[in-house]
SEBAKOL-975020 format. One record per residue (C-alpha): residue number from 1; y, x, z; residue in one letter. Coordinates in pm, 1 decimal, decimal comma, padded with zeros to 6 digits. Each point is the difference from the previous one (the first is absolute). Layout:
// residues N
  seq        yy        xx        zz  type
  NUM         Y         X         Z     a
...
// end
This chain:
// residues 275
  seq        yy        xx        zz  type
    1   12549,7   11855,1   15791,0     x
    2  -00310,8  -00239,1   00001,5     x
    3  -00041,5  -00158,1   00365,2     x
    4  -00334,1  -00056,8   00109,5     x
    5  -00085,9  -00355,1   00071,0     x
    6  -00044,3  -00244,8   00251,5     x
    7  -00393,0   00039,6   00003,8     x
    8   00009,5   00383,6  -00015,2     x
    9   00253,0   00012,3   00271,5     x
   10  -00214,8  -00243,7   00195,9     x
   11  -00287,0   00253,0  -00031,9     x
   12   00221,1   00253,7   00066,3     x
   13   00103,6  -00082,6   00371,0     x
   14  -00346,2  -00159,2   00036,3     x
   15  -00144,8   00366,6  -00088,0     x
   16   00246,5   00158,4   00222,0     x
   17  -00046,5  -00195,1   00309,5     x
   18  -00372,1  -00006,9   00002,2     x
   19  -00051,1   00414,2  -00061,6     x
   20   00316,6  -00007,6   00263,2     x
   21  -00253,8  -00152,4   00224,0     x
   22  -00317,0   00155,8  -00073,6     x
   23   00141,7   00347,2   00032,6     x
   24   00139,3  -00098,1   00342,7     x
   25  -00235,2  -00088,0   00150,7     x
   26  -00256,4   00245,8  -00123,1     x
   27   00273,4   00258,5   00134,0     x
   28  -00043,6  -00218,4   00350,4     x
   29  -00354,9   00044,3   00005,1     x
   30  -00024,4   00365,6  -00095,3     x
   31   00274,3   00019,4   00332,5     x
   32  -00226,5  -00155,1   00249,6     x
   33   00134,2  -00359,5  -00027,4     x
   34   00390,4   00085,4  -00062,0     x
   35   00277,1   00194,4  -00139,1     x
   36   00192,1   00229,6   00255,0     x
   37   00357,9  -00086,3   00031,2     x
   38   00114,0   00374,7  -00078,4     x
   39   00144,5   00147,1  -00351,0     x
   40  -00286,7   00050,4  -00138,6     x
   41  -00140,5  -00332,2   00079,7     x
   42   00280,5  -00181,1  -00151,4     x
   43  -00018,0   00243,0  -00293,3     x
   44  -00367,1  -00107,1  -00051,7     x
   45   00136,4  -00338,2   00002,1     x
   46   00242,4   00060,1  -00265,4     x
   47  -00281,6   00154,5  -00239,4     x
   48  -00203,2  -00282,3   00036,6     x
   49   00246,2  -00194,7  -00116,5     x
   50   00147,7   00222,3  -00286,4     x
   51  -00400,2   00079,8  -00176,9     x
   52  -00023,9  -00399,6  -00058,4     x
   53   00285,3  -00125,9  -00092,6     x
   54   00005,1   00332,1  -00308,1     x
   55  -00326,9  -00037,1  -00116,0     x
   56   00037,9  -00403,6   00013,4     x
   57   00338,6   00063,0  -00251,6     x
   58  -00205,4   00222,9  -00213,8     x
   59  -00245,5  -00272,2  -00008,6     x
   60   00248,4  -00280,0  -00072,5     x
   61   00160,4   00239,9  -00308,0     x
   62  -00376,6   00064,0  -00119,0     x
   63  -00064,4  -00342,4  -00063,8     x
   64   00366,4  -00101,5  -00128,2     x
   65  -00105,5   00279,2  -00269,9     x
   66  -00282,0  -00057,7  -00079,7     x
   67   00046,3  -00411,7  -00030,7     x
   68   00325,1   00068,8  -00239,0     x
   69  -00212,4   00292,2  -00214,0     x
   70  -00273,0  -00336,3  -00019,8     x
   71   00309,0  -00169,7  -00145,0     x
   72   00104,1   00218,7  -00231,6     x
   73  -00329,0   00012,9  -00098,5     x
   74  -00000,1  -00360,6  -00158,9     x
   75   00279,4   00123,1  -00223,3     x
   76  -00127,1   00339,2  -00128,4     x
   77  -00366,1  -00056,3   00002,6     x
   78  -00005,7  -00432,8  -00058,3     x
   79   00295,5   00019,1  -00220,2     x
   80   00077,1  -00338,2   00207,3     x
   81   00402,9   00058,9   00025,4     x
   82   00012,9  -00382,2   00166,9     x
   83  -00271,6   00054,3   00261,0     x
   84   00172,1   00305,6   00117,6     x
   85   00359,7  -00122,4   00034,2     x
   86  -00123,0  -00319,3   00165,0     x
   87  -00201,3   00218,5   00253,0     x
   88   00277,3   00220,2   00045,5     x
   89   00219,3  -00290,1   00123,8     x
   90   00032,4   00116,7   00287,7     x
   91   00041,5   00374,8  -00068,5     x
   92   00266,9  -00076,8  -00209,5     x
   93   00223,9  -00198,5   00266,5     x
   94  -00094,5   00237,3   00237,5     x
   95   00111,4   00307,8  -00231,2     x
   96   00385,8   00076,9   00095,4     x
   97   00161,9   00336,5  -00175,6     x
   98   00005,0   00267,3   00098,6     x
   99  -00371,0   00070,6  -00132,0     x
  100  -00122,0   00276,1   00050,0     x
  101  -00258,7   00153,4  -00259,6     x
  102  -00309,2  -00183,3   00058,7     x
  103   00188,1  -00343,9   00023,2     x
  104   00185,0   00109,5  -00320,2     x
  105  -00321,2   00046,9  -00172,3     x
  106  -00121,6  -00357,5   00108,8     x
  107   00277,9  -00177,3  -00060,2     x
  108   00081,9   00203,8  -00375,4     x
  109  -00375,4  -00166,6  -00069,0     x
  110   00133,7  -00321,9   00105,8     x
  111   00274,8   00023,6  -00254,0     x
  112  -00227,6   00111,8  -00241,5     x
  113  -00217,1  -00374,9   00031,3     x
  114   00328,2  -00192,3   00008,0     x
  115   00104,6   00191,4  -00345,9     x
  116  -00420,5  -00103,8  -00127,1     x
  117   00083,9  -00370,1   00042,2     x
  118   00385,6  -00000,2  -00137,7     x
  119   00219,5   00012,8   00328,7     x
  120   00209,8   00271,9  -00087,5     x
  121   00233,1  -00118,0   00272,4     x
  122  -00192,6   00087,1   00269,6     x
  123  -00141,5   00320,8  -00125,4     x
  124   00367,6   00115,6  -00039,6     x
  125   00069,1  -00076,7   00344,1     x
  126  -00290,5   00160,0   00093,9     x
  127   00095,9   00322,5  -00222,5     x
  128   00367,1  -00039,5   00136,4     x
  129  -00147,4   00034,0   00348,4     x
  130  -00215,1   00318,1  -00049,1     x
  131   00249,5   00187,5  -00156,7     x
  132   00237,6  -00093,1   00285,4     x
  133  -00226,2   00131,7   00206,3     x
  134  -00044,7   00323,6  -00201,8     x
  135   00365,5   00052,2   00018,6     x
  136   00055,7  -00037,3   00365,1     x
  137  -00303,1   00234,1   00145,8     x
  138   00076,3   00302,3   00142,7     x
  139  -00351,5   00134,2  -00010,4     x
  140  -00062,8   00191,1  -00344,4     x
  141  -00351,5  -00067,5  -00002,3     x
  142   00018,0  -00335,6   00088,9     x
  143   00300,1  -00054,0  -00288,6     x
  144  -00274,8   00195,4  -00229,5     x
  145  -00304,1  -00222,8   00066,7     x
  146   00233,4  -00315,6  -00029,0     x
  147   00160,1   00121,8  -00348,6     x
  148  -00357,9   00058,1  -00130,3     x
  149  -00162,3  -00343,1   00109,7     x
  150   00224,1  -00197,0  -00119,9     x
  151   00027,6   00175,2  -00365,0     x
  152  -00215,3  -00233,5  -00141,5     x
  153   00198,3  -00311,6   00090,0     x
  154   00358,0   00121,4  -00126,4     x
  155  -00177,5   00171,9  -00334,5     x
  156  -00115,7  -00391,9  -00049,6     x
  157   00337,0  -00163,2   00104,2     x
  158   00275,0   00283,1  -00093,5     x
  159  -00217,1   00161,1  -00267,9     x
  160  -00119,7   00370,7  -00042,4     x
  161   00325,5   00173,3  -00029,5     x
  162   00167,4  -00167,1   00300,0     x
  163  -00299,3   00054,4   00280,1     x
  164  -00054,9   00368,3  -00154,5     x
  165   00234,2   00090,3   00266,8     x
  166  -00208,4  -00111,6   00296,6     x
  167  -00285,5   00278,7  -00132,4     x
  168   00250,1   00257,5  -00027,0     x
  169   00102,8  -00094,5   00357,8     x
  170  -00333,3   00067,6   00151,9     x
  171  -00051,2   00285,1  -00243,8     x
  172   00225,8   00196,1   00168,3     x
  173  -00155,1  -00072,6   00337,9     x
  174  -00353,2  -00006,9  -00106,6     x
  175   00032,3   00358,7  -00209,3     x
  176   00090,9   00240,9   00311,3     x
  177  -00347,8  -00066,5   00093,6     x
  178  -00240,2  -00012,8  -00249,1     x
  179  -00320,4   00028,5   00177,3     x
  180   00076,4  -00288,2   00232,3     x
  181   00058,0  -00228,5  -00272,9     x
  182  -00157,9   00039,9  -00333,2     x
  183  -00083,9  -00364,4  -00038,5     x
  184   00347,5  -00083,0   00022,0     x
  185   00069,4   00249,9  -00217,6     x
  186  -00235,7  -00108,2  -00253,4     x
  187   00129,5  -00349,6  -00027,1     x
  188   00328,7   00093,6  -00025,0     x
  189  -00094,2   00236,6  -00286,4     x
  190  -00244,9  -00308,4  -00169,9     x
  191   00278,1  -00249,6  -00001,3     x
  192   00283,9   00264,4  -00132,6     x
  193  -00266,5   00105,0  -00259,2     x
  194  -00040,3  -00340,8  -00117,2     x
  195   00397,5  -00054,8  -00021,4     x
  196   00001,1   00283,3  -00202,7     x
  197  -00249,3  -00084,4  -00234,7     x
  198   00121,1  -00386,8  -00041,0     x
  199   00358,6   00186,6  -00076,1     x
  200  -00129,5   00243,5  -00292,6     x
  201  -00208,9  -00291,7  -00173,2     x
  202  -00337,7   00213,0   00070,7     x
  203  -00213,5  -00328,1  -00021,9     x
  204  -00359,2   00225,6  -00010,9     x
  205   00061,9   00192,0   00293,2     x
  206   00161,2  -00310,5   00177,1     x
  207  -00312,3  -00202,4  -00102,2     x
  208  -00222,3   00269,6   00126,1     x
  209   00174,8   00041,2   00321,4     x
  210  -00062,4  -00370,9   00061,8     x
  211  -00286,8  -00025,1  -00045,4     x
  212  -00124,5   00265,6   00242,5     x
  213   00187,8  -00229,4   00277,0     x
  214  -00201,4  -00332,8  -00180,5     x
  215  -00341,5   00191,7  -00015,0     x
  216   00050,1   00164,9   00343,9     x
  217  -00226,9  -00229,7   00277,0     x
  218   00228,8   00204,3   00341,8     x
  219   00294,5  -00160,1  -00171,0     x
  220   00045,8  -00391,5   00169,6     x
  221  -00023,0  -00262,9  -00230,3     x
  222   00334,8  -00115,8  -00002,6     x
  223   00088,6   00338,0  -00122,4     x
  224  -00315,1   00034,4  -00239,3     x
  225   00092,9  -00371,6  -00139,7     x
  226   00406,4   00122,6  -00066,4     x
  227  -00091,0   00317,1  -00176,4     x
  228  -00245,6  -00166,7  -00247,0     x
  229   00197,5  -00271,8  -00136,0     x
  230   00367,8   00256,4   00014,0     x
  231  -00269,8   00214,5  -00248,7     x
  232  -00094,5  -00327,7  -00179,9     x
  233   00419,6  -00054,1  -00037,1     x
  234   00034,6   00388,1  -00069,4     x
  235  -00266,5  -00026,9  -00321,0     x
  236   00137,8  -00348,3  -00089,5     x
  237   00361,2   00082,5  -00071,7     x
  238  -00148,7   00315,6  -00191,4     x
  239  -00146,1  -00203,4  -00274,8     x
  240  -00380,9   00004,8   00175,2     x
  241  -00177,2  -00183,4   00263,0     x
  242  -00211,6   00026,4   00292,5     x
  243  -00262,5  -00213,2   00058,3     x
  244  -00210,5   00158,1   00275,5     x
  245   00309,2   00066,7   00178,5     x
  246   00153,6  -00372,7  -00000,3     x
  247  -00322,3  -00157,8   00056,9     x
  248  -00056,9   00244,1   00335,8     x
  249   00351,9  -00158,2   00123,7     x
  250  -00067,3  -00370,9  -00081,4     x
  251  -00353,4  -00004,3   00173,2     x
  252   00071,3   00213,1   00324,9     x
  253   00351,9  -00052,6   00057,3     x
  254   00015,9  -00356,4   00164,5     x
  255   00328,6  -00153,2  -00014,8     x
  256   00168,9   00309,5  -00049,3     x
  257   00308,8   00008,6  -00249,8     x
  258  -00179,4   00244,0  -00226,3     x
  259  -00301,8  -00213,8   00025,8     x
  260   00148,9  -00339,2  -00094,1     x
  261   00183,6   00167,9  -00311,6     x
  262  -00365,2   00236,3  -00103,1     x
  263  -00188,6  -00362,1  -00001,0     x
  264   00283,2  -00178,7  -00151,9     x
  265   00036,0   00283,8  -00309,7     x
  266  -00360,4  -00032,2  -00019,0     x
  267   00031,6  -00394,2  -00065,7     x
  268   00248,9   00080,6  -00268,7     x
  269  -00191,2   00236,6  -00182,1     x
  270  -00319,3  -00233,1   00012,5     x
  271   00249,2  -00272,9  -00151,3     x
  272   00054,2   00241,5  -00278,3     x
  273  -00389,0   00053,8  -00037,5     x
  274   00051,5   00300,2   00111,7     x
  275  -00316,9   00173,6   00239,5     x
// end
């Protein structure tokens, strides 16, 4: 699970003492000046303790969200892998398995940054990690939403065929209710889609596919970035080329993997006097 920090438990109590307080005494006041020492009175007590100290651990969760989704933001939107591991220092020490799904899905982008600047190591222990935690949660859903976060990360480490498991596994979860989760359902069907058309050699409709992720401005820009130059690969190994696509990875993909290899193909070919 990911433990909230010093600071956020600091505003935590702080939070919870202070509406403790307020809510007190404004019960005093409403009284006449006091709180009756009957049942009810010490009930009233109780509830003005209870309100505060929930709403002040909603708070503290809020902003533990919402400063790791400004995290993961430097990663899929800057395409800064470094900047986001060194700011998730902390997260990561913190991090013990295990995760449930949203810590799953921080830490499997994590992994993914360690595997854009060559530390395979750690991404595998990451990887290692999620799954473990896959394996050992009772919950179905939970299981579900940790298989399908953390596709991305064993597809890039294990390979397509090995981490097609993990979207069967929340397939079968995911399917007995349709209406509650058709964008679940429509990744899962994307990424088997584009197994299956790397497997029969369909480089067209491969090429088209990625290029509706490349072209699509909802998509992040990590993703975006990944999709154009895998098309630039796709066409490449077919005997063709594409430009537009490699130059849209080198000059908005940062120090991403797939950025460092678009700009340093594009070196090559201007070596060769090529355009």
């Amino acid at each position: 699970m990911l433990r909230v920090s010093k600071r956020h438990l600091f505003l935590f109590y702080a939070l919870s003492i202070m509406g403790s307080v307020a809510m007190m005494a404004a019960t005093a006041l409403a009284l006449g000046g006091g709180v009756p020492a009957v049942w009810w009175g010490y009930l009233l007590v109780a509830f003005d303790i209870a309100v505060p100290v929930l709403l002040a651990s909603r708070t503290a969760k809020a902003l533990l969200s919402r400063s790791a989704v400004g995290r993961v933001k430097l990663y899929d939107e800057g395409c800064d892998p470094s900047s986001f591991i060194d700011r998730s220092a902390e997260v990561e020490q913190r991090a013990r398995p295990p995760f449930d799904g949203w810590t799953a899905w921080y830490m499997s982008r994590l992994g993914l940054a360690y595997c854009d600047l060559g530390d395979l190591r750690k991404a595998r222990s990451i990887l290692s990690e999620i799954l473990g935690s896959a394996n050992g949660e009772g919950r179905e859903g939970e299981r579900a939403e940790i298989a399908l976060v953390s596709y991305d990360l064993a597809a890039k480490l294990m390979g397509g065929d090995a981490a097609s498991s993990l979207l069967d596994s929340a397939s079968l979860h995911y399917e007995r209710a349709p209406g509650e989760h058709g964008s679940e359902l429509k990744y899962i069907g994307f990424q088997r889609k584009l197994r299956r058309l790397s497997e029969e050699g369909d480089v067209a409709e491969l090429s088209r596919l990625l290029r509706t992720v490349w072209k699509n401005d909802g998509e992040t820009m990590r993703t975006r970035v990944e999709a154009a130059f895998r098309e630039s690969e796709t066409l490449r190994f077919s005997g063709r080329e594409s430009l537009e696509a490699l130059r849209f990875a080198a000059e908005n993909g940062g120090s991403l993997l797939a950025a460092r290899k678009a700009r340093a193909r594009l070196e090559e070919m201007a070596g060769r006097g090529r355009p």
